[in-house]
N, CA and C of each residue as an Amber inpcrd file, in Angstrom:
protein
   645
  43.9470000  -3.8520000 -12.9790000  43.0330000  -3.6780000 -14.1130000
  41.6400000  -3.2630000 -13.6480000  41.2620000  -3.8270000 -12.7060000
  40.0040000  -3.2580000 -12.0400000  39.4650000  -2.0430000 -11.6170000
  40.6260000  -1.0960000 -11.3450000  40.4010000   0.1930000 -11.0010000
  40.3490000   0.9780000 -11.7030000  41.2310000   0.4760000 -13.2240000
  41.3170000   1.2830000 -14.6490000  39.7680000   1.0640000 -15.5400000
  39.3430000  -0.3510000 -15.5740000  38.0580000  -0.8770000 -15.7810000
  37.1860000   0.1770000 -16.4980000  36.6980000   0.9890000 -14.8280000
  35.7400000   2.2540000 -15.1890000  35.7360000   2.8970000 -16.1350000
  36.9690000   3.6210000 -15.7210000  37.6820000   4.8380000 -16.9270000
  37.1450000   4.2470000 -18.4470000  37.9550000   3.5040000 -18.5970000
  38.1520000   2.6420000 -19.7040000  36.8240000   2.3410000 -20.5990000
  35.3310000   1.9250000 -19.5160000  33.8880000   2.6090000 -19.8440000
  33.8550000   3.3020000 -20.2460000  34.1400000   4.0770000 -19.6690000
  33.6390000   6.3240000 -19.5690000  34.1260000   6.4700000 -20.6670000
  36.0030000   6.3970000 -21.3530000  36.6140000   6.7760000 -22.5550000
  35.7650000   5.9110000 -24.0690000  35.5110000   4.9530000 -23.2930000
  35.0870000   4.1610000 -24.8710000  33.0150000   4.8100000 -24.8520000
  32.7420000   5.2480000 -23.9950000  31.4690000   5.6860000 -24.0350000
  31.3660000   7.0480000 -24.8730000  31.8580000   8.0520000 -24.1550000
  32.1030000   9.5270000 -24.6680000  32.8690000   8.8410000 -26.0350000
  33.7880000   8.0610000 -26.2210000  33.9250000   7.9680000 -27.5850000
  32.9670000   7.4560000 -28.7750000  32.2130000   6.1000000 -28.3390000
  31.6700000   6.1670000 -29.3530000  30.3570000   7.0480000 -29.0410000
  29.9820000   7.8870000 -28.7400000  28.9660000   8.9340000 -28.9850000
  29.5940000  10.0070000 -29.9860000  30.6390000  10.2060000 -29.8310000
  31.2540000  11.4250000 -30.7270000  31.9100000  11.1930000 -31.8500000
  32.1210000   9.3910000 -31.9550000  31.8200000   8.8410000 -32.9980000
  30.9410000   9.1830000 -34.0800000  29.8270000   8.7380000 -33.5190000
  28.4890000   8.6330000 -34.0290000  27.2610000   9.5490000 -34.2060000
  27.7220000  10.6940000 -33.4800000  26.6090000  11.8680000 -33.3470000
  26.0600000  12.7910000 -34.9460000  27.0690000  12.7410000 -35.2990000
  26.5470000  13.7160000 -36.3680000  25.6010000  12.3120000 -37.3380000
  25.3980000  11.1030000 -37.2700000  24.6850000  10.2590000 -37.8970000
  23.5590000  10.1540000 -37.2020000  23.1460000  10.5350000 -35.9620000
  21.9110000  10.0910000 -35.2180000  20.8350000  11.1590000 -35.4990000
  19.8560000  10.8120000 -35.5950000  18.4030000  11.5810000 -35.5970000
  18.3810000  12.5460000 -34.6550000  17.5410000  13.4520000 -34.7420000
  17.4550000  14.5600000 -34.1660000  16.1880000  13.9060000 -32.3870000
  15.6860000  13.3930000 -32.9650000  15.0130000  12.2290000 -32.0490000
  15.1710000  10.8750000 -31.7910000  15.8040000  10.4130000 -30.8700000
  16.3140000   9.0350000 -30.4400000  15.5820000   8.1970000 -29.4590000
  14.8140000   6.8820000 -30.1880000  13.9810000   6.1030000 -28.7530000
  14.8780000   5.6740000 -27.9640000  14.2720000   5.6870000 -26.5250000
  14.8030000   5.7760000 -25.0190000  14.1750000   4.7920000 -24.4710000
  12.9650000   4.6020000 -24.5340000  12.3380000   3.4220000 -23.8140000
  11.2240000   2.4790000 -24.3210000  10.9670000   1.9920000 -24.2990000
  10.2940000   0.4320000 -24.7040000   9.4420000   0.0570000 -24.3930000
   8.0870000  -0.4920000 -24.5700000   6.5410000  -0.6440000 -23.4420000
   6.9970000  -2.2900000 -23.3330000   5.9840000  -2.7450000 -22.8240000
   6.3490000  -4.4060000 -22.7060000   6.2850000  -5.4410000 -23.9770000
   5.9120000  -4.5940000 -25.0570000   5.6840000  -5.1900000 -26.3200000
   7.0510000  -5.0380000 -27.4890000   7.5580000  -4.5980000 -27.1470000
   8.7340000  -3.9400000 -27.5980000   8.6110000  -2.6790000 -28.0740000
   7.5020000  -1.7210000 -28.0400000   7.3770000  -0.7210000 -28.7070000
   7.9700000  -0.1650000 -28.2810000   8.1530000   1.3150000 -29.1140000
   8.8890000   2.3360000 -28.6520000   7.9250000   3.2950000 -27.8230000
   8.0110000   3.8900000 -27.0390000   6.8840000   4.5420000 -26.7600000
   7.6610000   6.0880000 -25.4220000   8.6340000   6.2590000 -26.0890000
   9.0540000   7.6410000 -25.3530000  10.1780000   7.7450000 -26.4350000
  11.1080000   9.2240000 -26.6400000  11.6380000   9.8370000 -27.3520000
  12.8960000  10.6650000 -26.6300000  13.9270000  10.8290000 -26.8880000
  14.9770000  11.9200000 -26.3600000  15.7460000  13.1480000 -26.9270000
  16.1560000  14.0410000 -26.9410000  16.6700000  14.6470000 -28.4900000
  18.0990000  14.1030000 -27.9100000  18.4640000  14.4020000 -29.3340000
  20.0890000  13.4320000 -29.8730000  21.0160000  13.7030000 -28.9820000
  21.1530000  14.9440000 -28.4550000  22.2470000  15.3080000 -27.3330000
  22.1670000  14.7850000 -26.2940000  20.6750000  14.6480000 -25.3810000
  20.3950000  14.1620000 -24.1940000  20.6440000  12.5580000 -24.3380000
  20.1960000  11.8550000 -25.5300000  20.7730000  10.4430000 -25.4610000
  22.2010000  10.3500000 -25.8410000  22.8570000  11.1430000 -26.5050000
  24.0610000  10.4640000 -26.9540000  24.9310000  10.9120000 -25.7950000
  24.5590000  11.9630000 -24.7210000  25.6380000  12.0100000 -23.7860000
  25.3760000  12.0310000 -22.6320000  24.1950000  11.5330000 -21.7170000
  23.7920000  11.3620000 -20.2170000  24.3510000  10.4680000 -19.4990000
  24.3290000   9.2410000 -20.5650000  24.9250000   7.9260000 -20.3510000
  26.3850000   8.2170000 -20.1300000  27.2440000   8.5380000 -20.8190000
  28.5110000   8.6200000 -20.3310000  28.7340000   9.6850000 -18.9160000
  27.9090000  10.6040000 -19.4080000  28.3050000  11.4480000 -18.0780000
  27.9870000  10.7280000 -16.9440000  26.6190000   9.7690000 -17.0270000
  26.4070000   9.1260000 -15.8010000  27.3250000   8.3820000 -15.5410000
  28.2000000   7.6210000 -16.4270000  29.6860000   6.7520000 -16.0840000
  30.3910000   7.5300000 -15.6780000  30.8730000   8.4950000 -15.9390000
  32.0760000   9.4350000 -15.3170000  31.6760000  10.1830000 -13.7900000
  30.0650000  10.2410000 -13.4170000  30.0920000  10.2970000 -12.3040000
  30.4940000   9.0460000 -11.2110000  29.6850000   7.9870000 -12.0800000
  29.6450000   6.3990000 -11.1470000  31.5010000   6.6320000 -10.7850000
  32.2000000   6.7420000 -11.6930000  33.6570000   6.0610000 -12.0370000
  34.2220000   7.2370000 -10.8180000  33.6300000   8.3640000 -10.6720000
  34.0490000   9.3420000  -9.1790000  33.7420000   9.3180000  -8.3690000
  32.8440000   8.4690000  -8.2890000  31.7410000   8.9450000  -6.9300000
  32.5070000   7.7400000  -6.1200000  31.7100000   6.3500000  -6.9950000
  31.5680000   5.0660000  -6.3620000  32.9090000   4.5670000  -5.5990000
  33.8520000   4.5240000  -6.0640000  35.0460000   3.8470000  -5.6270000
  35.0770000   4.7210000  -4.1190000  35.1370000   5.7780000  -4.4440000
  34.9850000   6.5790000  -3.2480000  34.4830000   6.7650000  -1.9510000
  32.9240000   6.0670000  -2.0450000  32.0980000   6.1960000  -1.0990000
  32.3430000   5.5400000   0.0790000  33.6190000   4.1700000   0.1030000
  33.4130000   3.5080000   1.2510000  34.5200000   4.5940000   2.5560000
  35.3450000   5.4310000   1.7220000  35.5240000   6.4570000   2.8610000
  34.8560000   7.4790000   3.7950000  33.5800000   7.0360000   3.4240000
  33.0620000   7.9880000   4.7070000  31.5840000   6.9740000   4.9640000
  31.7620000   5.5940000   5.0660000  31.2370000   4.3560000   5.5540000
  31.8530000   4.2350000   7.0260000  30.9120000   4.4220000   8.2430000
  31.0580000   4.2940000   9.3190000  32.3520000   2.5990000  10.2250000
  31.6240000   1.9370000   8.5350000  32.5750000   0.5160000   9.0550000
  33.0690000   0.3490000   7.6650000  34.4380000   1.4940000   7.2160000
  34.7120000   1.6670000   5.8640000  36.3000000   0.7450000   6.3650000
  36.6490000   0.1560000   7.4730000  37.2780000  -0.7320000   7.6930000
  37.6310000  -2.3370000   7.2120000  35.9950000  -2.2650000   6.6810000
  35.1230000  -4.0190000   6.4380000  35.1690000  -4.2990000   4.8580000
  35.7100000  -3.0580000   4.3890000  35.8240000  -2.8750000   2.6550000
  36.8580000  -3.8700000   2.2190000  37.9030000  -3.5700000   3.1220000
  39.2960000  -4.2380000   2.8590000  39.3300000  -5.7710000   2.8280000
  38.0990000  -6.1220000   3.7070000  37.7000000  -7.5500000   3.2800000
  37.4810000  -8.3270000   2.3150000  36.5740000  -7.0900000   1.0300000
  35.7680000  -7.5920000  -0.0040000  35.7750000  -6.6880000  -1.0550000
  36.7110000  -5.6130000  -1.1620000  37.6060000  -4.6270000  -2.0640000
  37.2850000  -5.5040000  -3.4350000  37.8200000  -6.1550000  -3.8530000
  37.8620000  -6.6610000  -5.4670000  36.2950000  -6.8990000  -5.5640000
  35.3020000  -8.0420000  -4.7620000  33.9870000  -7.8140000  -4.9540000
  33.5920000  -6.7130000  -4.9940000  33.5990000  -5.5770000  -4.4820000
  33.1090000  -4.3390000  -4.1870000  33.4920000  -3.3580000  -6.0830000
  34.4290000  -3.8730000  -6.3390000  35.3490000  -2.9380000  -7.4770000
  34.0120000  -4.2420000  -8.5610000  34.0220000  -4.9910000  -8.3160000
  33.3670000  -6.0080000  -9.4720000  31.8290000  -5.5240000  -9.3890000
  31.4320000  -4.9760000  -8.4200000  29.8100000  -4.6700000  -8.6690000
  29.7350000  -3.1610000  -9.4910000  30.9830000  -2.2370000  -8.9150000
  30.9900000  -1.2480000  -9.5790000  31.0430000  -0.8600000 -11.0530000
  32.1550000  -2.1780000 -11.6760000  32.1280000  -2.6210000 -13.0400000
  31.0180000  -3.4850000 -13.6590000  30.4210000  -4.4930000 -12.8840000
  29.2980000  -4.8780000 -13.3520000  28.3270000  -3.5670000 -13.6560000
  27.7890000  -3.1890000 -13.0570000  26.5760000  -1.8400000 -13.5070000
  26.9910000  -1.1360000 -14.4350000  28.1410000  -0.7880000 -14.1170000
  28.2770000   0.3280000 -15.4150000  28.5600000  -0.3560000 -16.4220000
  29.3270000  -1.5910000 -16.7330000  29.2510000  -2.3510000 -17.9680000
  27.7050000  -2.3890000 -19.0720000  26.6630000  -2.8410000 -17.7010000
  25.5690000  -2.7170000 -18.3220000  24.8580000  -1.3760000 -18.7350000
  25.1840000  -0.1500000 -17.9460000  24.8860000   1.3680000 -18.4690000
  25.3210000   1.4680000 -19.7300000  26.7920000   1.4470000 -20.1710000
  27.6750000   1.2270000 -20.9480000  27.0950000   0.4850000 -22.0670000
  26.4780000  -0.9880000 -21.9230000  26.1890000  -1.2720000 -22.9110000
  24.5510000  -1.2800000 -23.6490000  23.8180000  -0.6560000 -22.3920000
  22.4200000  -0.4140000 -23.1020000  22.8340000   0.5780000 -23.4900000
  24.0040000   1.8530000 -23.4820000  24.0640000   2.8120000 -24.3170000
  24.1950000   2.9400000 -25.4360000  24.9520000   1.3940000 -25.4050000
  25.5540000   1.7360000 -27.0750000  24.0170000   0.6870000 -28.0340000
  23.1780000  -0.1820000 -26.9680000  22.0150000  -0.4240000 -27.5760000
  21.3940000   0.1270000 -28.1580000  20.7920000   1.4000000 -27.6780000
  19.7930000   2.6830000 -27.1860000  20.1870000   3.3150000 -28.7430000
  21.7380000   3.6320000 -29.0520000  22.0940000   4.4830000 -29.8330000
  22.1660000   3.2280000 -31.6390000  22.9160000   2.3860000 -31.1530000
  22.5800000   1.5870000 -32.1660000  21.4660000   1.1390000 -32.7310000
  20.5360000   1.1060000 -31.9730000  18.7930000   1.1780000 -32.6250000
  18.7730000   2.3700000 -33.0860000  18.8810000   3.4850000 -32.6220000
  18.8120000   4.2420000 -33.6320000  19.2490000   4.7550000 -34.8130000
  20.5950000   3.9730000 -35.4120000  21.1250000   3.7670000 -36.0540000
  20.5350000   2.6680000 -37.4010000  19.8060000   2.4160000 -37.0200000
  19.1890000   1.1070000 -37.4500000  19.2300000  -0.1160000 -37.2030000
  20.4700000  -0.3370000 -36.3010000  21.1810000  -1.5770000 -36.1880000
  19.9770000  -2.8310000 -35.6050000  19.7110000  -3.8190000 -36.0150000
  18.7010000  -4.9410000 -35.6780000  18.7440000  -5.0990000 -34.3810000
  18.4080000  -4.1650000 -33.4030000  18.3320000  -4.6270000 -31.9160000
  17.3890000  -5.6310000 -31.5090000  17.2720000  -6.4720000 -30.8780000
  16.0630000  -7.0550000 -30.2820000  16.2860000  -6.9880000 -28.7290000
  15.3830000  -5.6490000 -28.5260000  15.6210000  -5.2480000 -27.2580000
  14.9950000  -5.6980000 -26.0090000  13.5610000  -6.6300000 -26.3470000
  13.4250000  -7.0880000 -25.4430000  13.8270000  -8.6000000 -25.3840000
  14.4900000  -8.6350000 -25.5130000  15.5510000 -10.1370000 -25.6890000
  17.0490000  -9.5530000 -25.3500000  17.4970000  -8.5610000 -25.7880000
  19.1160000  -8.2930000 -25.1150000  18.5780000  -7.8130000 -23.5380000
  17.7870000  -7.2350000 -22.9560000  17.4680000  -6.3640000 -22.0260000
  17.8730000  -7.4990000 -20.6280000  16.6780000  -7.9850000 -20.8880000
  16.4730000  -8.8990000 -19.5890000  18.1790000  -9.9770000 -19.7000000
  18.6300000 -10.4790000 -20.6120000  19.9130000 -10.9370000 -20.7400000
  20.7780000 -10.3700000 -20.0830000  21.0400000  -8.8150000 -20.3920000
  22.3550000  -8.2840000 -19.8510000  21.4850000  -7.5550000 -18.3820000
  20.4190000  -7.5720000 -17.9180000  20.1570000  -7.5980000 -16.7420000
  20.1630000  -8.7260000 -15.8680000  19.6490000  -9.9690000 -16.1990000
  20.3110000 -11.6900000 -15.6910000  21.4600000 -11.4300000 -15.6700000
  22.2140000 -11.2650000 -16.3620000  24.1860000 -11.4680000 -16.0430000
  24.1470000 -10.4830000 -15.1030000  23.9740000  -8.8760000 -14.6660000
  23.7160000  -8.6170000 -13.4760000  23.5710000  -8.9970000 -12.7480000
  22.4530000  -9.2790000 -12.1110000  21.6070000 -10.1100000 -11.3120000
  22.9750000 -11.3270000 -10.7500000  23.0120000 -12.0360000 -11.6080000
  24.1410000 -13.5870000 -11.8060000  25.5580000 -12.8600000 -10.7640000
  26.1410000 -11.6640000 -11.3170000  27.1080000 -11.2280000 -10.8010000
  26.8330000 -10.7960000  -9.3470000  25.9680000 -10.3720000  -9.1330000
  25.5530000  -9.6540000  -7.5490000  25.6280000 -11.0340000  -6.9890000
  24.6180000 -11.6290000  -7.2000000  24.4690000 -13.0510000  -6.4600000
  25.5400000 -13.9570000  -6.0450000  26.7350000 -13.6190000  -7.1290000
  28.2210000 -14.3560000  -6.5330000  28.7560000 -13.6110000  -5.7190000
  28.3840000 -12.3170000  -5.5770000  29.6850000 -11.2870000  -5.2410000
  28.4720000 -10.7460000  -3.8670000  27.1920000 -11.2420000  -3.3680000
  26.7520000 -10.8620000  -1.9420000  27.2320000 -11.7760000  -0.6550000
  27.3540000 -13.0010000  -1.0750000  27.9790000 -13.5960000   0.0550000
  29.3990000 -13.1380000   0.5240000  30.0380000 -12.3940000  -0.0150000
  31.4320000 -11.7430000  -0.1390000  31.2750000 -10.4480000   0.7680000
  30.5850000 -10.3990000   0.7380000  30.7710000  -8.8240000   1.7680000
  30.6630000  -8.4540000   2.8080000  31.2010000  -7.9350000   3.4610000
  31.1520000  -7.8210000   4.9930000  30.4540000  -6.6870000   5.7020000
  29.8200000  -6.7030000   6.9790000  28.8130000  -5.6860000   7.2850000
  29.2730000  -3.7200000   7.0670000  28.3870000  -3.4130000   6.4110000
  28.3650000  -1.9430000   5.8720000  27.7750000  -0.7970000   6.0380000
  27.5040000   0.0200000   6.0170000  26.4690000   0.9790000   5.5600000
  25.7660000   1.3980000   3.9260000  26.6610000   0.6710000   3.3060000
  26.0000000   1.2870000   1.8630000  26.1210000   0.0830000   0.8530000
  26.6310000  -1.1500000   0.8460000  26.3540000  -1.7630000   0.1980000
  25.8730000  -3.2940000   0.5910000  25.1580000  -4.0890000  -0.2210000
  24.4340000  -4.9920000   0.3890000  23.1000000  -5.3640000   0.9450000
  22.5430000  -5.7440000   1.6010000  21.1790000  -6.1910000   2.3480000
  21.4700000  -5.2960000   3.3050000  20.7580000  -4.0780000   3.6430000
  20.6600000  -3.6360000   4.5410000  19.4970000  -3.3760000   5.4250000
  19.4100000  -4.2720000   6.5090000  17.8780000  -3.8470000   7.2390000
  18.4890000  -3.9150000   8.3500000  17.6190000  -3.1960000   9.5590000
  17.8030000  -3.1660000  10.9700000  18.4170000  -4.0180000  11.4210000
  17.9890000  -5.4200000  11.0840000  18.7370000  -6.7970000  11.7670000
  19.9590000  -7.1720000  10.4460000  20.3280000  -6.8280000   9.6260000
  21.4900000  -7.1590000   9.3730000  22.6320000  -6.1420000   9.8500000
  22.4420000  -4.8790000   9.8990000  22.9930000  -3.8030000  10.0880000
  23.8180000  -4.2740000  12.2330000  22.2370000  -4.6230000  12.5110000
  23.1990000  -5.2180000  14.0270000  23.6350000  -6.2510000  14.9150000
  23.5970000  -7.0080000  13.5490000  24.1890000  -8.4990000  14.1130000
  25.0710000  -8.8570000  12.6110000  26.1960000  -9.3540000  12.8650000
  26.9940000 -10.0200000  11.7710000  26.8270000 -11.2770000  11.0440000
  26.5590000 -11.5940000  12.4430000  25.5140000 -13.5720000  12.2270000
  25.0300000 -13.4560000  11.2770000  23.5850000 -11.9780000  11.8570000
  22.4310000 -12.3660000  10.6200000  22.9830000 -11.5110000   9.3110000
  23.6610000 -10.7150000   9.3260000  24.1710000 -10.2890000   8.1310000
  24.7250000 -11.0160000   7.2250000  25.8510000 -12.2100000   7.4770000
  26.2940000 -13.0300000   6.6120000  25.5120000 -14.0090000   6.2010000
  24.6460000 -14.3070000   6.8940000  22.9540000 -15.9200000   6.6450000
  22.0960000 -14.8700000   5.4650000  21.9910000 -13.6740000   5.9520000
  21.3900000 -13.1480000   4.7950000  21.8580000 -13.1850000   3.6200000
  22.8940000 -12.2160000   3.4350000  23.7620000 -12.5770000   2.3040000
  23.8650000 -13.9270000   1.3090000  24.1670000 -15.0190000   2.4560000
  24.2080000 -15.9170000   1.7600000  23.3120000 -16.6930000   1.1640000
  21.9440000 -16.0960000   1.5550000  21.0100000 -16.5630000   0.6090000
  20.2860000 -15.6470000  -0.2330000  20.7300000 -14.4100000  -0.1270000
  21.0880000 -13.1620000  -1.1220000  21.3680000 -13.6780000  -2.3070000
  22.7250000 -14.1290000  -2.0780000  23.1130000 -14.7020000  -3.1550000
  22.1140000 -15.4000000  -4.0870000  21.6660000 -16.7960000  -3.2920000
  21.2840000 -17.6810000  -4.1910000  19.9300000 -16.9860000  -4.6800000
  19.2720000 -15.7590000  -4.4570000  18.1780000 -15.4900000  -5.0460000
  18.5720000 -14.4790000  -5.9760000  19.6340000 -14.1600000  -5.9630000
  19.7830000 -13.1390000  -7.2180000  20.3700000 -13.8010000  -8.4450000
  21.1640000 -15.0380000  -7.9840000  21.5600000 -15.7870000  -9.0130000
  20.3520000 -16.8980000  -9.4590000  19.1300000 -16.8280000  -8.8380000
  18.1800000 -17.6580000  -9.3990000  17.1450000 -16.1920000 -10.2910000
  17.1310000 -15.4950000  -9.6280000  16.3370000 -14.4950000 -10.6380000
  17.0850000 -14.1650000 -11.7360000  18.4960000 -13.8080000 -11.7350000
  18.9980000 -13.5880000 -13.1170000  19.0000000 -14.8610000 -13.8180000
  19.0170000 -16.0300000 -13.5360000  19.0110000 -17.1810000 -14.4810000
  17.6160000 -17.0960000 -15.2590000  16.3730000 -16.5470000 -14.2270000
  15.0890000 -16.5080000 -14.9410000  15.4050000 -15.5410000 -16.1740000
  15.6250000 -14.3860000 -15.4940000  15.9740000 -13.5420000 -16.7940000
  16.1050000 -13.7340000 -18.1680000  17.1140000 -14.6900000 -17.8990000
  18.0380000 -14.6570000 -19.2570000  17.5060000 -15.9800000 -20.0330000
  16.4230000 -16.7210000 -19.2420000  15.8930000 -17.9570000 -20.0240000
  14.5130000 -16.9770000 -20.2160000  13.7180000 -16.3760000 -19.7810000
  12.8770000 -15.6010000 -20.2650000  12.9920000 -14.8600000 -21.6350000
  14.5120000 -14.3560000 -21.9510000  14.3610000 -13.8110000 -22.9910000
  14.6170000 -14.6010000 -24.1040000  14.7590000 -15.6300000 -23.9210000
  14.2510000 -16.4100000 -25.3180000  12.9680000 -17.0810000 -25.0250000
  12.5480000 -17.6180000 -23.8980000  10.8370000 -18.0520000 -24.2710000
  10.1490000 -17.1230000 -23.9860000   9.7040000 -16.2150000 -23.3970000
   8.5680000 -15.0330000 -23.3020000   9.2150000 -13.9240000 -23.5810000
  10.3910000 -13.6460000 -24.3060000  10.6170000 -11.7660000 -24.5090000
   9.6180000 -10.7180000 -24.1710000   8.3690000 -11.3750000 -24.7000000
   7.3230000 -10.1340000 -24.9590000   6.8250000 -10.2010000 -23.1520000
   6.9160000 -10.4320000 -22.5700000   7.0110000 -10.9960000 -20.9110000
   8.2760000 -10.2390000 -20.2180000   8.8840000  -9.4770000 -20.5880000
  10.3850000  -9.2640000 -20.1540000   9.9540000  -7.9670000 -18.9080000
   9.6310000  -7.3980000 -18.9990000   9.2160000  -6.1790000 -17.6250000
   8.3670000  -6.9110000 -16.5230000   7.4900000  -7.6950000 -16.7600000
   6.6740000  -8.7660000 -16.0670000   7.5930000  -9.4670000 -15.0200000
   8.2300000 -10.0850000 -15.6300000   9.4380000 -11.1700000 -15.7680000
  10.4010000 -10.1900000 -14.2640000  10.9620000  -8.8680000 -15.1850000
  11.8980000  -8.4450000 -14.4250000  11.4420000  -7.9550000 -13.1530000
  10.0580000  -7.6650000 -12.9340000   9.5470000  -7.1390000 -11.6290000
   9.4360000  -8.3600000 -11.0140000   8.7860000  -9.7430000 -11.1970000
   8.5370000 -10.8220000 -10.3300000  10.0320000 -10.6900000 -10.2220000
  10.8450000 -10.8790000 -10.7140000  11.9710000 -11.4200000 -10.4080000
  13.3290000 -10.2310000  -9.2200000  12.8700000  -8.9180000  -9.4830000
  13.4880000  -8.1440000  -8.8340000  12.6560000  -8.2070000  -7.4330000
  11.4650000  -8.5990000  -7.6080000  10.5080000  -8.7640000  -5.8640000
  11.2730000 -10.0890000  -5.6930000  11.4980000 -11.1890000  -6.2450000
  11.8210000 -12.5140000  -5.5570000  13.0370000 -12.2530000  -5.0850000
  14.4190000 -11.9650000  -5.7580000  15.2610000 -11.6180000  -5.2140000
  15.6040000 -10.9070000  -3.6800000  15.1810000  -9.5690000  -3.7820000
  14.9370000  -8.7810000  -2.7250000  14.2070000  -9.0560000  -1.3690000
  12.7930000  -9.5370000  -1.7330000  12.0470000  -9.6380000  -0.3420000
  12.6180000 -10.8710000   0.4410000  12.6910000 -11.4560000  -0.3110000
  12.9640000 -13.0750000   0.7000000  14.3240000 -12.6500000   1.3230000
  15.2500000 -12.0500000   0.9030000  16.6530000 -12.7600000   1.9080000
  16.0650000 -10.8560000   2.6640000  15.1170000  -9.7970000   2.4800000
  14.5370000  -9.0610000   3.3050000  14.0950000  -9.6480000   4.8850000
  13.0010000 -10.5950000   4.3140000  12.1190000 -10.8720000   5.0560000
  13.2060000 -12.0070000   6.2600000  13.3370000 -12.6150000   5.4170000
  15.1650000 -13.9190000   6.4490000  15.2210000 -13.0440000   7.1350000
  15.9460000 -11.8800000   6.7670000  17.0460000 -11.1250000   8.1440000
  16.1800000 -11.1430000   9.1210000  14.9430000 -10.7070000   9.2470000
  14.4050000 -10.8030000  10.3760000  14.0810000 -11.6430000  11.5040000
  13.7630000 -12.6480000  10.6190000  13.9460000 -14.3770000  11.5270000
  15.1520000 -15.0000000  11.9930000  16.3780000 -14.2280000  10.9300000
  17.4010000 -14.8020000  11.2240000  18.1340000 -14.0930000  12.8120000
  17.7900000 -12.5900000  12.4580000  17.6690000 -11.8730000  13.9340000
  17.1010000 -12.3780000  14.8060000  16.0500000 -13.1520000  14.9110000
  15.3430000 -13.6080000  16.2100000  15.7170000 -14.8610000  16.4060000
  16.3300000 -15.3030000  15.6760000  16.9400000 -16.8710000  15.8460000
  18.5050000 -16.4290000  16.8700000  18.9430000 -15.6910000  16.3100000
  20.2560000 -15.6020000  16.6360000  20.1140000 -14.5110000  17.8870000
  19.1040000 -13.5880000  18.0290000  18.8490000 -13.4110000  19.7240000
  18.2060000 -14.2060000  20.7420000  17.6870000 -15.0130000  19.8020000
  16.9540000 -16.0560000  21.0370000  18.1430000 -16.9240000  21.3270000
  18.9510000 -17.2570000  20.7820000  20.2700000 -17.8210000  20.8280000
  21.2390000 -17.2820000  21.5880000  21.8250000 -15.7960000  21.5030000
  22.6590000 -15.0980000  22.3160000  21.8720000 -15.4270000  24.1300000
  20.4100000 -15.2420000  23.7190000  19.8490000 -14.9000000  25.6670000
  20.5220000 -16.3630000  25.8920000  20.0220000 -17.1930000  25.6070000
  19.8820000 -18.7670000  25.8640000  21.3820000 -18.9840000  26.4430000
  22.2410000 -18.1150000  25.6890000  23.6060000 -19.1210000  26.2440000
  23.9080000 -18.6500000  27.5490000
């Protein structure tokens, strides 16, 4: 079911756009300031069909890429995680699309309250699915010292994890007490995630070479 997943995006995407096209405005809002305003515009074609095309590339490209990954050996380790991040993202492409288009529809969006939500469940999903992976070229924490030690690659990871699953929890409690806070919110929280298990690998590299000389 996981490999069909994508597709299964892509068909229900391109569908409901061609659903729905001849009902949408000739101008469709695209993006949002931190207040919830609208404050950029798309014409009807460019929103009702980028989004899917961008799924039907993800759904070709991605599965694909770990064949020409130098250590596309290490996939076979963490294959179903790997297929679950691919479906996580595009789930969420997928479903700010049909947001994006349903506001313009009229439909009662409250977008800065769904936003940061279905970006936390992101966030939530990476964070289970980084301790799972094994050293790569393209997916994961990648810095100098995780890339050449395994040690520090998996210590990273594993506290990878716990910062992406603590920033998406902020997320998604943010968007019911500060909504109007939600871009704020998502930048502290995309820096907390990221830098710290960044900044680890490096210590964790010097821990674990001061360790290799020693023995």
């Amino acid at each position: 079911m996981r490999k069909w997943y994508p597709w299964i995006l892509v068909g229900l995407s391109f569908g409901f756009s061609a659903a729905i096209y001849s009902r949408l405005p000739e101008q469709i809002a695209t993006h949002w300031n931190t207040r919830g305003e609208i404050d950029d515009y798309s014409s009807r074609t460019w929103a009702a069909w980028l989004m899917p095309a961008v799924l039907l590339a993800m759904a070709v490209i991605l599965p694909r890429l770990p064949a020409i990954d130098p250590r596309r050996a290490n996939y076979e380790k963490f294959r179903p995680s790997y297929d679950m991040v691919i479906s996580a993202v595009m789930t969420l492409i997928a479903a700010m699309h049909v947001v994006t288009l349903g506001a313009a529809l009229g439909w009662p969006v409250p977008i800065t309250t769904v936003t940061p939500i279905m970006v936390g469940a992101l966030f939530v999903v990476l964070g289970n699915v980084l301790p799972r992976a094994r050293p790569n070229w393209l997916f994961g924490i990648r810095t100098p010292w995780t890339l050449t030690n395994d040690r520090v690659w998996e210590r990273t990871h594993r506290l990878g994890g716990m910062t992406f699953v603590a920033a998406g929890l902020l997320l998604i409690v943010s968007a019911f007490l500060a909504p109007a806070m939600m871009f704020g919110v998502l930048i502290v929280a995309t820096v907390f995630a990221s830098i710290i298990p960044v900044t680890y690998s490096y210590f964790a590299w010097k821990q674990e070479s001061s360790r290799a000389r020693n023995s």
